[in-house]
SEDRENLUM-667822 format. One line per field, with one value per residue (C-alpha): residue in one letter; residue number from 1; z, x, y. Coordinates in steps of 0.5 Angstrom, whole numbers, m for minus. Each point is the difference from the previous one (the first is absolute). Example, Ala and Ser with C-alpha at 12.3 -4.5 7.8 and 13.67 -1.06 7.14 Angstrom:
! residues 2
aa a | s;
i 1 | 2;
w 16 | m2;
u 25 | 2;
v m9 | 7;
END
This chain:
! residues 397
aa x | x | x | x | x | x | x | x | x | x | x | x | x | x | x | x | x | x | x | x | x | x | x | x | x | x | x | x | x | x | x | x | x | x | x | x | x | x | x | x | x | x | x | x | x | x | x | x | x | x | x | x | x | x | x | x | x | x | x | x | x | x | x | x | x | x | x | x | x | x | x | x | x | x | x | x | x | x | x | x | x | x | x | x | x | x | x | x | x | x | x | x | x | x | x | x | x | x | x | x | x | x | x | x | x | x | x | x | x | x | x | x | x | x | x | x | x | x | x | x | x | x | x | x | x | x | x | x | x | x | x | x | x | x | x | x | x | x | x | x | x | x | x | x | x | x | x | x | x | x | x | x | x | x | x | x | x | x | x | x | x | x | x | x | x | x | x | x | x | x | x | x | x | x | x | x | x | x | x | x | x | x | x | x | x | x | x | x | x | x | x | x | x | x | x | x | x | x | x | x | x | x | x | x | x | x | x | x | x | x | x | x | x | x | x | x | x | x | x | x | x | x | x | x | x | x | x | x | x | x | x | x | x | x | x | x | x | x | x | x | x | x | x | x | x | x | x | x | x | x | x | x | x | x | x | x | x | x | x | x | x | x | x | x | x | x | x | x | x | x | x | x | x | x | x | x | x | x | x | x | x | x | x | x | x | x | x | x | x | x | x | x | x | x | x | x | x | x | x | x | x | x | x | x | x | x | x | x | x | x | x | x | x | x | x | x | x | x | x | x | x | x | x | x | x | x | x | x | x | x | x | x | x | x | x | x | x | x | x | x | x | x | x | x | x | x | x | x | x | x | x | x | x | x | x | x | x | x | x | x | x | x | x | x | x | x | x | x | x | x | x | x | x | x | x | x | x | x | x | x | x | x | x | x | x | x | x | x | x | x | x | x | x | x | x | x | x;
i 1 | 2 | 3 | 4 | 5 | 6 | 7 | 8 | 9 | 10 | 11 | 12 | 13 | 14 | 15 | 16 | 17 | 18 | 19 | 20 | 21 | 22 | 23 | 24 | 25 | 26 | 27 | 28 | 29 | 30 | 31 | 32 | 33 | 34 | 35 | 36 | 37 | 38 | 39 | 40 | 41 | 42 | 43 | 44 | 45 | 46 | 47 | 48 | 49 | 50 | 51 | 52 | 53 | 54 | 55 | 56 | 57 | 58 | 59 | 60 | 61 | 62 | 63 | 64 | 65 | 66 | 67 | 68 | 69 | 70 | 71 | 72 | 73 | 74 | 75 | 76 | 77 | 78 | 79 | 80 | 81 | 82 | 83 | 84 | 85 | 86 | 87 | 88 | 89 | 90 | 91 | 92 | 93 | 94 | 95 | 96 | 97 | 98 | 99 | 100 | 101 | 102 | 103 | 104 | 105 | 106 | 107 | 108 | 109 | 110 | 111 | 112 | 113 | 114 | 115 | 116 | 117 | 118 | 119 | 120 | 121 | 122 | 123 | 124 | 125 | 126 | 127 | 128 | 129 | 130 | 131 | 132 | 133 | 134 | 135 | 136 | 137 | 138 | 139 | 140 | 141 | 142 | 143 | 144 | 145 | 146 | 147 | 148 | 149 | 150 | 151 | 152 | 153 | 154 | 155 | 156 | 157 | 158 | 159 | 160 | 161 | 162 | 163 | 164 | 165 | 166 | 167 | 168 | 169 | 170 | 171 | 172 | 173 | 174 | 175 | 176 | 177 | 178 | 179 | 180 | 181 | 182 | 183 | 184 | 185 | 186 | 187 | 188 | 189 | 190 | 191 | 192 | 193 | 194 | 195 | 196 | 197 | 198 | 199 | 200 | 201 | 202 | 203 | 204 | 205 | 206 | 207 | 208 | 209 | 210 | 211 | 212 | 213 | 214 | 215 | 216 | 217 | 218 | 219 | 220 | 221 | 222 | 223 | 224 | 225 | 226 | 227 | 228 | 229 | 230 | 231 | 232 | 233 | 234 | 235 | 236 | 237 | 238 | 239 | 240 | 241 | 242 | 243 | 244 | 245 | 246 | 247 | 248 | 249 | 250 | 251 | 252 | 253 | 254 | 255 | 256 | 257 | 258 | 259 | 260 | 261 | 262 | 263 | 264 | 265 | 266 | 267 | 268 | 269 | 270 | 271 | 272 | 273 | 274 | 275 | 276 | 277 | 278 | 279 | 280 | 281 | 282 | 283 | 284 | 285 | 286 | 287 | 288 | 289 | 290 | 291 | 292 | 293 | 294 | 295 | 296 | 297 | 298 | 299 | 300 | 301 | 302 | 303 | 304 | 305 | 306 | 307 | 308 | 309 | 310 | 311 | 312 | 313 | 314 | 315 | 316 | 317 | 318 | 319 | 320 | 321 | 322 | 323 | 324 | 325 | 326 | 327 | 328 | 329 | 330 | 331 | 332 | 333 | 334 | 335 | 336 | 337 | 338 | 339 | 340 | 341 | 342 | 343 | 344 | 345 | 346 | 347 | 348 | 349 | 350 | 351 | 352 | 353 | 354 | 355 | 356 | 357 | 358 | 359 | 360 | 361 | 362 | 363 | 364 | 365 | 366 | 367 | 368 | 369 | 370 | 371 | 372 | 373 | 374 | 375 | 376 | 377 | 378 | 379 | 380 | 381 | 382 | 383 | 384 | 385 | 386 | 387 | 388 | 389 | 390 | 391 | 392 | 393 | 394 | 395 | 396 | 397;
w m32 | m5 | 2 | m2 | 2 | 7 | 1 | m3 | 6 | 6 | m4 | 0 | 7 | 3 | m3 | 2 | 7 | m1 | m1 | 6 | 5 | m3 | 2 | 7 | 1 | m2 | 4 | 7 | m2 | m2 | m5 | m4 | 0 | 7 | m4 | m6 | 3 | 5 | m6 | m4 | 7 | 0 | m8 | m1 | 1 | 6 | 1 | 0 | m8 | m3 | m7 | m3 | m8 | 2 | 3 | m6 | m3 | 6 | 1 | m5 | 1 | 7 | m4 | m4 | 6 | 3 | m5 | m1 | 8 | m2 | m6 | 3 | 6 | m5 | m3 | 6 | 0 | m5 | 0 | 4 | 5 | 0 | 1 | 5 | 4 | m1 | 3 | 6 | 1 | m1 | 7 | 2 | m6 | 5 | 5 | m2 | m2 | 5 | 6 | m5 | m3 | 7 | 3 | m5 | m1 | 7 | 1 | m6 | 3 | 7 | m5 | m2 | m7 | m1 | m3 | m6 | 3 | 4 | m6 | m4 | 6 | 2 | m7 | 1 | 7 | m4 | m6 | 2 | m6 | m5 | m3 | 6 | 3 | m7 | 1 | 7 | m1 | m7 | 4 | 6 | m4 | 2 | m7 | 2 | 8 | 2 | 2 | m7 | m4 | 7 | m1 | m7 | 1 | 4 | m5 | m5 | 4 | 2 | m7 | m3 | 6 | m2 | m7 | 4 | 5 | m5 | m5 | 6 | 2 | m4 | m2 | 7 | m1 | m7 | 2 | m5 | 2 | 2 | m5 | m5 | 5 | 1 | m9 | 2 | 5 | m5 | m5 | 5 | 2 | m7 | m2 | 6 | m1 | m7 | 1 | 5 | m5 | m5 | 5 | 2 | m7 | m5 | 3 | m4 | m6 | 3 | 3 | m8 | m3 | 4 | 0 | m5 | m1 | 0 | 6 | m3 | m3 | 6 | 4 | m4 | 0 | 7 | 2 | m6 | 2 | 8 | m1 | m5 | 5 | 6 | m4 | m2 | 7 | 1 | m4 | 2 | 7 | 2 | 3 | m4 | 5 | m1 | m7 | 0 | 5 | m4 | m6 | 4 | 3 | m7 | m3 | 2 | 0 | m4 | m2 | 7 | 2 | m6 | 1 | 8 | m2 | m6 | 4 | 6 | 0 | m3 | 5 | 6 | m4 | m1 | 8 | 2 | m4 | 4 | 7 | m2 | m4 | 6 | 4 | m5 | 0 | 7 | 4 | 6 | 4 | m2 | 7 | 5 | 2 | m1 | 2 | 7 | m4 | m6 | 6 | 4 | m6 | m3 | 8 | m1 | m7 | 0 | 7 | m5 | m6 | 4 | 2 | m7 | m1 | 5 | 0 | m7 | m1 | 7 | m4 | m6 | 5 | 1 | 5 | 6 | m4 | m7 | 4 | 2 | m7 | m3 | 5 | m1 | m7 | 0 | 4 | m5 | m4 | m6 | m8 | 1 | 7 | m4 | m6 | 4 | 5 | m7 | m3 | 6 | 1 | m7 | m1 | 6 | 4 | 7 | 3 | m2 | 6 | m2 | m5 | 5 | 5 | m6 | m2 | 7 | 2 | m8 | 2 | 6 | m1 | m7 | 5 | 6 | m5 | m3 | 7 | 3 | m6 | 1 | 8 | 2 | m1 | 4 | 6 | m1 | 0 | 6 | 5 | m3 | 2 | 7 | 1 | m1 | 6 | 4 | m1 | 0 | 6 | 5 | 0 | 6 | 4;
u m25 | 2 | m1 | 6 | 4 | m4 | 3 | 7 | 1 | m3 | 5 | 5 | m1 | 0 | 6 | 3 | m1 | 1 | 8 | 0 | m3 | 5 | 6 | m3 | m1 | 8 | 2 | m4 | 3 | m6 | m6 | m3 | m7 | m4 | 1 | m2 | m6 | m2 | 2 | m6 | m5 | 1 | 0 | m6 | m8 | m1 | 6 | 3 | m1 | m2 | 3 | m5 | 4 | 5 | m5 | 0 | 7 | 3 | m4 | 3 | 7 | m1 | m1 | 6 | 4 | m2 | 2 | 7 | 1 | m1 | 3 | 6 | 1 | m1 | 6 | 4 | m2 | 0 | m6 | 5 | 1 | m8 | m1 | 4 | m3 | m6 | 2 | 4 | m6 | m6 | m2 | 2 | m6 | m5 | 2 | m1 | m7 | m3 | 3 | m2 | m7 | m3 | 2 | m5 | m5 | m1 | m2 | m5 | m3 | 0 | m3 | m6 | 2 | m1 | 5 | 0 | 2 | 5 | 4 | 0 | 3 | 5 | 3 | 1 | 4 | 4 | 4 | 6 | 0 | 6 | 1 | 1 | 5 | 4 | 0 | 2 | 5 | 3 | 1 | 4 | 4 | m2 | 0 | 6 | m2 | 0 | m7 | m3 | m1 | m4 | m4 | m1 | m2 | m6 | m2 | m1 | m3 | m5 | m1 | m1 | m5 | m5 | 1 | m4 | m4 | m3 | m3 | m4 | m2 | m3 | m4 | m2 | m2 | m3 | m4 | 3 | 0 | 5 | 3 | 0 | 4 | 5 | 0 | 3 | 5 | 2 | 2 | 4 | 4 | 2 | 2 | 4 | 4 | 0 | 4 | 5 | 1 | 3 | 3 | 4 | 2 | m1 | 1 | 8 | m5 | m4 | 7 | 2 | m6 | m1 | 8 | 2 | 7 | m5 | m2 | m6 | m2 | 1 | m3 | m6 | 0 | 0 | m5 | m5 | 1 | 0 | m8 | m1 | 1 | m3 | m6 | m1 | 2 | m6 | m5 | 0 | m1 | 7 | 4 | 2 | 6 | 1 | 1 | 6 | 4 | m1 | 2 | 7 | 2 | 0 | 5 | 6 | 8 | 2 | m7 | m2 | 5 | m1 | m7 | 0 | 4 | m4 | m6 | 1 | m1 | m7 | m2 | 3 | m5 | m7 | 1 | 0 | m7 | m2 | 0 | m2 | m6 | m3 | 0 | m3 | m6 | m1 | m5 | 4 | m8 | m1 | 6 | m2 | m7 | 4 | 7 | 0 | m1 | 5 | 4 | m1 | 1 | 6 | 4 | m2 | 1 | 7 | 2 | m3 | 5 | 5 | m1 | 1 | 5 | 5 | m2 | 1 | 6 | 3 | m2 | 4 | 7 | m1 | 3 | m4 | 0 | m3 | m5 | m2 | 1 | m4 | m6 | m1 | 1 | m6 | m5 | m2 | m6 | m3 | m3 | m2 | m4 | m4 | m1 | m4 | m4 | m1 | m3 | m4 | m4 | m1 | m3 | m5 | 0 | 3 | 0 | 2 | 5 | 4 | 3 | 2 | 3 | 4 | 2 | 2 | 3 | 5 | 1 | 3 | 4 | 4 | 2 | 2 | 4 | 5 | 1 | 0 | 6 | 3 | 1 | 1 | 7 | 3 | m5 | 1 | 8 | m1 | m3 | 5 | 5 | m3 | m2 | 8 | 3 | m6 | 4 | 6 | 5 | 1 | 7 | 5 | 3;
v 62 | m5 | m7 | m2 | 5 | 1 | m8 | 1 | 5 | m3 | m6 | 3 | 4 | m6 | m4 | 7 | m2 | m7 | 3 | 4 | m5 | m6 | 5 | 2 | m7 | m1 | 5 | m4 | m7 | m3 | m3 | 6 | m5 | 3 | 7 | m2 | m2 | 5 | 5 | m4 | 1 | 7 | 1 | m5 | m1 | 3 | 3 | 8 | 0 | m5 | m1 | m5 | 1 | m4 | m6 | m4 | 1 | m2 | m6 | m3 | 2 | m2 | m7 | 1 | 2 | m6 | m5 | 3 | 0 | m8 | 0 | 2 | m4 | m6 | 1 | 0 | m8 | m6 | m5 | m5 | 4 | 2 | m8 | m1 | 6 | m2 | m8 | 3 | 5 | m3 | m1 | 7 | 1 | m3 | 2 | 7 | m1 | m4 | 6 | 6 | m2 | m2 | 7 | 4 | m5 | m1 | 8 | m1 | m5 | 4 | 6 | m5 | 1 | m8 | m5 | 3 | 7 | m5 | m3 | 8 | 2 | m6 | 1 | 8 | m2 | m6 | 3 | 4 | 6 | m4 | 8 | 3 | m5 | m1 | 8 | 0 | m6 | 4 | 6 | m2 | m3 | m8 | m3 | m5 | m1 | m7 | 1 | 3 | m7 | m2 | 6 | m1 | m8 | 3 | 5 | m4 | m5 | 6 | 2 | m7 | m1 | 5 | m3 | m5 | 5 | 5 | m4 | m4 | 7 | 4 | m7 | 0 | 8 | m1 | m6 | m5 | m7 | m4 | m4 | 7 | 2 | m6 | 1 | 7 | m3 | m5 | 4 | 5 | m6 | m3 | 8 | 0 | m7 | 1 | 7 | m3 | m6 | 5 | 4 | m6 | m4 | 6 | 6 | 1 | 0 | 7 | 3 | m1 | 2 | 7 | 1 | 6 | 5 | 6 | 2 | 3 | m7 | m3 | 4 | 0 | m7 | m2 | 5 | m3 | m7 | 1 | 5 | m6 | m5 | 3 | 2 | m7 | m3 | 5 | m3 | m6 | 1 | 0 | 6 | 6 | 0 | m8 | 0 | 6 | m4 | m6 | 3 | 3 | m6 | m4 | 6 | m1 | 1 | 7 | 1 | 1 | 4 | 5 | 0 | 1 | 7 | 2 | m1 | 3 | 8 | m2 | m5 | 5 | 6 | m4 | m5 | 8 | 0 | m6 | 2 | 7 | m2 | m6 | 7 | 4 | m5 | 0 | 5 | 1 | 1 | m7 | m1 | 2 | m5 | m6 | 3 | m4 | m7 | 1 | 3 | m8 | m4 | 3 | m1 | m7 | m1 | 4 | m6 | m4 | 1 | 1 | m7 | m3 | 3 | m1 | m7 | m2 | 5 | m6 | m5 | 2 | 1 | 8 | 4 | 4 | 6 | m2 | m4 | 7 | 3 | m7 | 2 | 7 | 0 | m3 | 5 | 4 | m2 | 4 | m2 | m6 | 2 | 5 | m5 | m3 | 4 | 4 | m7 | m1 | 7 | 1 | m7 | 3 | m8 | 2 | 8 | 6 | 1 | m5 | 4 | 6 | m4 | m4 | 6 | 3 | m6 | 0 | 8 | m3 | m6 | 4 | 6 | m5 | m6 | 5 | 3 | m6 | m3 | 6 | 0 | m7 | m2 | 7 | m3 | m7 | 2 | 4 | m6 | m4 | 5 | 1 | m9 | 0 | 6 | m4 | m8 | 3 | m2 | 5 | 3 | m4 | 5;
END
């Protein structure tokens, strides 16, 4: 058969299927992402059938999926308020990277793959998945939660710490010398605070320069400068991700409100794409020889988060119940996990299991989050239910 036409069948084969996983998950009250992700496990490498047309275009809608995951969720905010997260949550930052990176790091080296191995796999443990999260908060209907501005503040505390992270690791994994690497960091910095500088004081002059009466104009316009941005952001070793939600903070007013509704089916279709491409890329045989580590860590890390959320979501004057959601919401890991166990094995410096147990572990936390987010706030509201009967004064007779 054709090429071209045996990937446009098993393309739209799939998004078929995407439609009707989104609707069972409707119909059960919960997140569609732990389905889309065992759907890309059946239907991938390894998997029932194996649909490798679809490989290299879902790889890159996977990309845009996630770039309008955080595209949109920038718009929900303005760079004062973004700053303002970022002063009141940068404790919660720390407090999240010293509790998550230690876990991992510390099986590495109980797995005798050395220091290097140790801060490939701290980095996997460390950074909550900002796509799954954005979607999981999106689709609870959580946007405007008292606790969703401290989520975010640890988000982008994350991302903007692997802005730092990554350069440094894939020095250490190329053998470049330490002062090549801090050149690197350096120019990842001075992306980052010139973004958030324009943000803050020009961003009236994006919102104007993208904002069009024509639905068509605009959207066009918007989705070119959000892949422009990103791909930049990219290049100079700088989260894709981050630079999509830079670029939705510095627009605001009307234009964010019509760019948020315009975009929306097509954010919802290509974050389908997303989760179901991660499960396409992964061969379920892999699992199993390392399932009781990726099992461990993920109960440790899964406390581990919740931990940091509940405790900065406290910090922030957030009742019992949106300290549970800021904690769970957390859970899942995802994209930037992958990146670097994929940076790390391809570069052949540390071992060949690292990348079935990051794997493992990923698959785990993303079916786990949204499960978790999703489930919280009944059992939360339960235990209150039932802590109140219990203090209750006993009726007089």
């Amino acid at each position: 058969m054709n090429p071209v036409a045996l990937t446009l069948i098993e393309l739209g084969a799939v998004i078929f299927v995407l439609g009707f996983l989104a609707r069972l998950a409707g119909r059960i009250s919960m997140s569609p992402i732990p389905l889309y992700l065992i759907g890309g496990l059946v239907f991938g490498a390894g998997g029932i059938v194996d649909l490798g047309g679809v490989r290299e275009f879902s790889h890159l809608a996977g990309e845009i999926g996630v770039i309008l995951l955080l595209l949109l969720l920038g718009l929900e905010y303005t760079a004062k308020e973004l700053f303002t997260g970022l002063r009141r949550s940068w404790q919660a930052g720390v407090v999240d990277a010293v509790l998550n990176f230690i876990p991992g790091a510390a099986v590495a080296l109980l797995l005798g793959w050395g220091a290097l191995g140790a801060i490939v796999m701290g980095g996997v443990t460390y950074i909550s998945s900002s796509g799954i999260v954005a979607k999981v908060i999106t689709d609870l209907g959580r946007l405007g939660n008292r606790e969703t501005p401290t989520i975010l503040s640890i988000l982008v505390f994350e991302d903007l710490a692997m802005a730092i992270y990554l350069p440094i690791l894939t020095a250490m994994l190329a053998g470049v010398s330490w002062f090549g690497g801090l050149q690197t960091v350096g120019i990842s910095l001075a992306v980052i605070t010139v973004v958030l500088v324009m943000a803050l004081r020009y961003g009236h002059h994006v919102s104007k320069a993208v904002h069009s009466e024509n639905s068509e104009v605009f959207l066009l316009n918007v989705m070119g400068l959000a892949l422009l941005v990103a791909g930049l952001a990219s290049a100079m070793q700088v989260s894709a991700a981050v630079g999509a939600f830079m670029l939705g903070i510095a627009i605001s007013g009307t234009t964010a409100h019509l760019a948020s509704r315009l975009l929306e089916p097509l954010r919802d279709l290509f974050a389908a794409i997303f989760f179901v491409a991660f499960g396409l890329n992964t061969d379920p045989a892999s699992i199993p020889p390392v399932l009781g580590w990726a099992l461990l860590l993920a109960v440790v890390t899964a406390v581990t988060k919740i931990v940091t959320g509940w405790w900065a979501a406290a910090r922030a004057g957030v009742a019992v119940p949106g300290r549970a959601r800021a904690g769970t919401s957390l859970i899942a890991r995802g994209e930037f996990s992958i990146v670097i166990a994929g940076l790390a094995v391809t570069s052949g410096a540390v071992a060949g299991e690292l990348a079935a147990l990051a794997t493992a572990y990923v698959l785990i936390m993303a079916v786990l989050g949204p499960l978790a987010a999703r489930f919280t706030e009944p059992a939360v509201k339960a235990l209150r239910g039932r802590y109140s009967r219990q203090k209750a004064p006993a009726p007089v007779a």
